[in-house]
N, C-alpha and C positions, 0 to 999 in steps of 0.2 A: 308360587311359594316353594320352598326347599324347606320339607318339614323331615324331621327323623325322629322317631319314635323310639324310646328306651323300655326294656320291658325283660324281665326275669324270663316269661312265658311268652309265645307266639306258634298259635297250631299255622301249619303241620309241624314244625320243626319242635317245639316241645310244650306240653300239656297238660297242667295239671288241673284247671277248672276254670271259670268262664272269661278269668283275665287273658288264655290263653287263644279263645275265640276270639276275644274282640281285637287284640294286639293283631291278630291273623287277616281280619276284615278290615275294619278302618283304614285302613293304608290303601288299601286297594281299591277302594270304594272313592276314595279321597282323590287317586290316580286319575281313576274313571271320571271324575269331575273337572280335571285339567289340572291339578296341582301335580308336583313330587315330591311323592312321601315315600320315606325308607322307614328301615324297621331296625335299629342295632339290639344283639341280644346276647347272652353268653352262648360259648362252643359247650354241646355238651357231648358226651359219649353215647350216644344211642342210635336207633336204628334208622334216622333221618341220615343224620353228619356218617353215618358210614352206608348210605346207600349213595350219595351225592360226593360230587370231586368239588374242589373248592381251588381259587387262587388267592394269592394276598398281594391288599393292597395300601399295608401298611406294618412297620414294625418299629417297635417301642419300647420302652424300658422304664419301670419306675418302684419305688419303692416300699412297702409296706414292714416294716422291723427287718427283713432282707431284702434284696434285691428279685423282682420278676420281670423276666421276658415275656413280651407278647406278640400275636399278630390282628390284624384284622383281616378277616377273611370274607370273598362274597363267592355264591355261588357260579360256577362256568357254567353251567345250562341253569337258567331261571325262569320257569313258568308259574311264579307267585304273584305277579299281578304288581308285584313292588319289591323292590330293591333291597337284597337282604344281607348284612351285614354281622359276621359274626366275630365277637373278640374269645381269642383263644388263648388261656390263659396257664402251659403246662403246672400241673401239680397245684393250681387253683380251681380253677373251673374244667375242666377236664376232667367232666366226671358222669355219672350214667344216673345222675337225681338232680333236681332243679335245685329242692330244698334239702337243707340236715341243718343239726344243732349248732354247726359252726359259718352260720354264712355271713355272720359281719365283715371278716375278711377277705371271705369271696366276693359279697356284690360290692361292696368297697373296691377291691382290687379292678372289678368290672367296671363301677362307675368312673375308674381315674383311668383306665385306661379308653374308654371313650370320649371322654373330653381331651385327652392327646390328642386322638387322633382327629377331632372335630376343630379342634386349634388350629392347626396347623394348615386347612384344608384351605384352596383357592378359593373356591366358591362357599362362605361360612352358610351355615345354616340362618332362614328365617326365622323358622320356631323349634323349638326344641321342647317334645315333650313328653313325659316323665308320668309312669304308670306304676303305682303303687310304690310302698314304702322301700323295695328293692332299688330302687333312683331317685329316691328321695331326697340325698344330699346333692344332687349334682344341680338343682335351683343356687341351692347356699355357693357349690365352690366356683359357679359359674361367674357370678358377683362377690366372691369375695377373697377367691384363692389370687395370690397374684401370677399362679402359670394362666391361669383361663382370663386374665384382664380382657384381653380379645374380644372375648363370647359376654362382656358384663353387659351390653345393650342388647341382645339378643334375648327375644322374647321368652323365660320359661311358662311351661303350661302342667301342673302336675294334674291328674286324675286319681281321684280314693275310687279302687273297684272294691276297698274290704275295709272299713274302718278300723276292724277289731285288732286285725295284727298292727304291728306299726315301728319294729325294727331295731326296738331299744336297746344300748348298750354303754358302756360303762363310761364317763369321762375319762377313766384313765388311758380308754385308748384312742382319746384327741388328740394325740402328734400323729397318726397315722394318716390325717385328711392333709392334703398338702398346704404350704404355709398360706397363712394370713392373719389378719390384723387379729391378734387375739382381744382385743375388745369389742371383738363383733363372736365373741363363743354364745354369747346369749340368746343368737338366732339359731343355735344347736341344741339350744336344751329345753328341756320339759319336766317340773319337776325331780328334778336334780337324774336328769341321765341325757345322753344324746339320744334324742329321739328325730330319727328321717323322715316321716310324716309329719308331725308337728316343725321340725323347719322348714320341708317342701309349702307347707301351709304360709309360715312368715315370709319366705324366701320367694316362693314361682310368681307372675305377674298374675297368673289367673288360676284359680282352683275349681275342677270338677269333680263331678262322681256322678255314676250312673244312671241316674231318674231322680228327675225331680223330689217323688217322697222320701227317696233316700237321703237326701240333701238335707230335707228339712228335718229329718228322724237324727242324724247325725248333731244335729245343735242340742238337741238331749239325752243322747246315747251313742258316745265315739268313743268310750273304753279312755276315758280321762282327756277327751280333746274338746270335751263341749265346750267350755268358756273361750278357749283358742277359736274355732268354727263359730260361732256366735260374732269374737272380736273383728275376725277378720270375712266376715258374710258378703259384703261389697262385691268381693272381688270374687267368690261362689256363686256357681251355676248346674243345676242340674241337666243334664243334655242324657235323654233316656238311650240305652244301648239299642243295638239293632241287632238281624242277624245276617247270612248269609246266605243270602236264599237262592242261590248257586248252588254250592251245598248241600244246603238242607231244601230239596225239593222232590217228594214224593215220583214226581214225572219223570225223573231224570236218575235219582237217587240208584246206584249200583249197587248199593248194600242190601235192597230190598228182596223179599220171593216175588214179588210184582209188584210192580211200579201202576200209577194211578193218578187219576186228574180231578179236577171235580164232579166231573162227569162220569168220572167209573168209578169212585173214592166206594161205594159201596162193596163192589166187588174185589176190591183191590184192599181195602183193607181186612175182607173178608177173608183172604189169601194167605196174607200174612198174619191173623189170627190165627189160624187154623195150623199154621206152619211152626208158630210158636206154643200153640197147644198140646200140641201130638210133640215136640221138643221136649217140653217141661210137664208133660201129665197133666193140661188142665183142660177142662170144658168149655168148648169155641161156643156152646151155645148159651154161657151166661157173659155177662156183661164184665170187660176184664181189667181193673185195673192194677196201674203199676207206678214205681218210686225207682226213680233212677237219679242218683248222686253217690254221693260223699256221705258217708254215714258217720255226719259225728254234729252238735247240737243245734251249731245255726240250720243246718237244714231241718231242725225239728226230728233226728232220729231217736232219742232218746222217748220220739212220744209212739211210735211204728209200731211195736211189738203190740202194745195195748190198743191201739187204733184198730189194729190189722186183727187180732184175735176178737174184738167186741164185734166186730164186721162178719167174721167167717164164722159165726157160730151159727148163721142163721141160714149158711151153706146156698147162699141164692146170689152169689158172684164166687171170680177167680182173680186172684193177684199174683204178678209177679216182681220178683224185686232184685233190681240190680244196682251194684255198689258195693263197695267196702268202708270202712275206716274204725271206727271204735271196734276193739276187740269183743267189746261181751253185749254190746248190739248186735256186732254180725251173729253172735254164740243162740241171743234169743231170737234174732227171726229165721235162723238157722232151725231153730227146733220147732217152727209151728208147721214145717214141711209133715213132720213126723204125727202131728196133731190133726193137719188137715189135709192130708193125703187128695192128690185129684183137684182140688180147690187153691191149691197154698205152693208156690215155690219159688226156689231163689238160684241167683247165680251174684258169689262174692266175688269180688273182682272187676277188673276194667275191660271192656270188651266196646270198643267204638264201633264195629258193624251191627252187636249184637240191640246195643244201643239205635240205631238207626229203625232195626225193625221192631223192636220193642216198640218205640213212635208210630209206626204205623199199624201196629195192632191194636194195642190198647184202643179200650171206650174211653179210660178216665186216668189224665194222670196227678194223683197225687203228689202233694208240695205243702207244709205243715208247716214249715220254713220261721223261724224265731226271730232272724235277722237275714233278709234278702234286700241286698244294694240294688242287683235290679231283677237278674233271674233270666236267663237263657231257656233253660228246658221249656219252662209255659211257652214263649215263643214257637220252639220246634212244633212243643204236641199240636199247639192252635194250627202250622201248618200243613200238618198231619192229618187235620181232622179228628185230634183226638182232647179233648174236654178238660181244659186244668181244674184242679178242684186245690186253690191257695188260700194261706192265711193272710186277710189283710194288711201286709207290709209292706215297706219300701217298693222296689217294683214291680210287688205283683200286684200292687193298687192299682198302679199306673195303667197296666195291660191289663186287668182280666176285668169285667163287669159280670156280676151276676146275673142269672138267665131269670131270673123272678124280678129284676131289677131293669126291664127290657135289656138285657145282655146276653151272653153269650158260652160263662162259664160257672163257676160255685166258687163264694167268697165267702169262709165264716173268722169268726169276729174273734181272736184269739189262739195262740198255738196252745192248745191244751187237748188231750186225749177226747175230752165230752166234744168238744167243737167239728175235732176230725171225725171222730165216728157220726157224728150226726152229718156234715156234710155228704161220706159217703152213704146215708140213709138219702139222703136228699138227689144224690147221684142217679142210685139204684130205680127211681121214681122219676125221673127225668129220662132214664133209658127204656124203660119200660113206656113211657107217651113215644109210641112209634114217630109219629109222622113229626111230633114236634123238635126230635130230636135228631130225627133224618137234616129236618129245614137248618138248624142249627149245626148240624156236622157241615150242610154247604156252606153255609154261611164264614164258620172260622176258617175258614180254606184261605178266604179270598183277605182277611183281614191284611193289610201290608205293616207286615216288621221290618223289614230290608232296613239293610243301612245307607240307602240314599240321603233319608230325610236327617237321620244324624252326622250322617259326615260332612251334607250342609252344614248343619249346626256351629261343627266343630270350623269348616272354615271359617263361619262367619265371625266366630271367636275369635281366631288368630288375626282375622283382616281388621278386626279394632284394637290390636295392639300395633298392628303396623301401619297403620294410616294416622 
């Protein structure tokens, strides 16, 4: 099959959180399987697009209230594993941020200019599919603009990695989607706005999102889509993410102070404890846990400050925390450094390597999470050897079982401050049973997240819409 993947995000090339791992894996995994799967995404400005030369292999023109030039451009040396295609959009996308307050007319400008370029192509696309509400109209214009008539038998597949956002924007600016039957604007709207999720929803032949519980969480909590997701259920599937465990593999891992197997996971994450402790002023010899994300509510940050201070009062563990996002979250866990000196520290901001050995330090990493579609980081730690302690939701259901539950990690019932601190009471008690927790650090080692078993999934998807 000839599948191309649309997507805002795709690590390495640009990354702002887990839709940009899996736009990164899947394809390549998908490769490894004997399909060919591309990846199209916007040109941005940053430190990838200008370490890399690029050529093109397409130029276009169309128009949004004025006229834009574009190009498509792929990589001249590519060792991604898949086929990378980027549309470069000057004075639209040609820019050093994924997201800002104006992107209706960016991904808009992005989505029309990749169905140009997929129109037009010798060899059409089999599937064609569409990751979060940033290519969420391009189901709709595929079937209904009359430039893409071409592409209207061609299978769309959208994936929800995030239900909550969903790309709303004003009818008045529906002459900007190129033409068609305007008695088909009804599969644009949702409550009186164009919404690109809710039409990718009516519009794609097949609708995913990331783990199954999340699937099912979304028919009563999609931020105004439940009755839509409910109506159109049939055609939804939860296919759990995976990770890349190329990548993310302690043995191999370059980012690490020592690398480590399961067979020296002790010593080796001993290493890089210790490397991270004498870094950040903390104690290698208590039990250490850490919060690495996005710090703003679905991850549950809002509950951290009070989690994190009811925990260290009792001075018999070490956290660290890394992440940014809400300003007067970072401002209170920023001040418990001050409160708990030796015990407590933080690093605000995005740091990928710093992240990598974080994973292999930590005992325990917390995830409080309010609303998690599927949830990457548990995956990493579990690789790591290091202990998720998650709120029962979407997929951290999926992946984590409780170690009181014959399992393997800590699962409490509720994001709420009493739930997480009692969790990490429950932690601290699990780290302290030596030997049982030794057996349980080999054991998550070996647990398999890869994305082999998912990007099965995903062809077997695609192969019953083509058959």
């Amino acid at each position: 099959m000839n599948i191309f993947h649309l997507s805002a995000e795709c690590y390495p090339i640009a990354k702002v959180g887990g839709l940009g791992d899996v736009v990164g894996a899947l394809p390549k995994y998908q490769n490894q399987l004997g399909e060919t799967s591309s990846v199209i995404m916007p040109f941005y400005n940053n430190k990838f697009t200008d370490s890399n030369t690029f050529k093109k292999v397409f130029s276009g023109r169309f128009n949004l209230g004025r006229t834009f030039d574009f190009d498509i451009l792929t990589l001249t040396d590519n060792t991604l594993g898949y086929d990378l295609y980027l549309v470069h959009i000057p004075g639209l996308l040609y820019t050093d941020y994924v997201y800002s307050s104006a992107d209706t007319e960016r991904f808009l400008g992005f989505q029309i200019a990749a169905l140009d370029w997929l129109v037009q192509l010798k060899q059409k696309p089999d599937i064609v599919h569409c990751h979060d509400h940033h290519t969420g109209l391009i189901p709709f214009m595929m079937s209904q603009s009359y430039a893409y008539h071409k592409l209207k038998m061609t299978p769309s597949v959208f994936t929800i990695h995030n239900g909550q956002y969903q790309g709303w924007f004003s009818h008045n600016k529906i002459h900007l989607i190129p033409p068609f039957d305007f008695s088909k604007a009804g599969l644009l709207d949702w409550k009186h706005q164009i919404n690109p999720m809710a039409s990718a929803l009516k519009c794609a032949w097949k609708v995913t999102t990331v783990s199954p519980n999340y699937m099912e969480e979304l028919k009563y909590a999609a931020n105004g889509l439940e009755d839509l997701l409910r109506y159109e259920s049939d055609k939804c599937v939860g296919i759990l993410n995976g990770i890349d465990d190329k990548v993310w593999d302690p043995a191999t891992d370059d980012s690490l102070i020592q690398n480590y197997t399961v067979k020296t996971v002790t010593s080796g994450k001993k290493a890089n404890k210790e490397w991270l402790c004498k870094e950040f002023n903390l104690n290698p010899e208590l039990p250490l846990f850490a919060f690495i994300g996005r710090l703003v509510g679905e991850k549950g940050a809002d509950l951290l400050p009070d989690i994190f201070n009811n925990s260290l009062v009792h001075k018999n563990l070490s956290i660290f925390m890394l992440g940014s996002g809400d300003a007067s979250v970072e401002h209170e866990l920023d001040e418990l450094k001050f409160r708990y000196p030796g015990y407590y520290n933080t690093y605000i901001g995005y740091n990928e390597r710093l992240a990598h050995i974080v994973y292999a330090a930590a005992d325990f990493l917390v995830m409080p999470s309010h609303v998690e579609p599927c949830g990457l980081n548990q995956m990493y730690a579990l690789r790591y050897g290091t202990v998720p302690i998650v709120n029962k939701v979407g997929g951290l259901k999926d992946t984590v079982q409780d170690f009181d539950d014959k399992g393997f990690g800590i699962l409490h019932d509720g994001a709420t401050v009493h739930e997480g601190s009692f969790a990490i009471h429950r932690a601290i008690n699990f780290y302290n049973d030596v030997e049982r927790f030794k057996k349980n650090r080999n054991l998550i080692m070996k647990i398999d997240h890869s994305w082999d078993t998912s990007a099965q999934a995903y062809i077997n998807l695609y192969n019953s819409l083509i058959l």
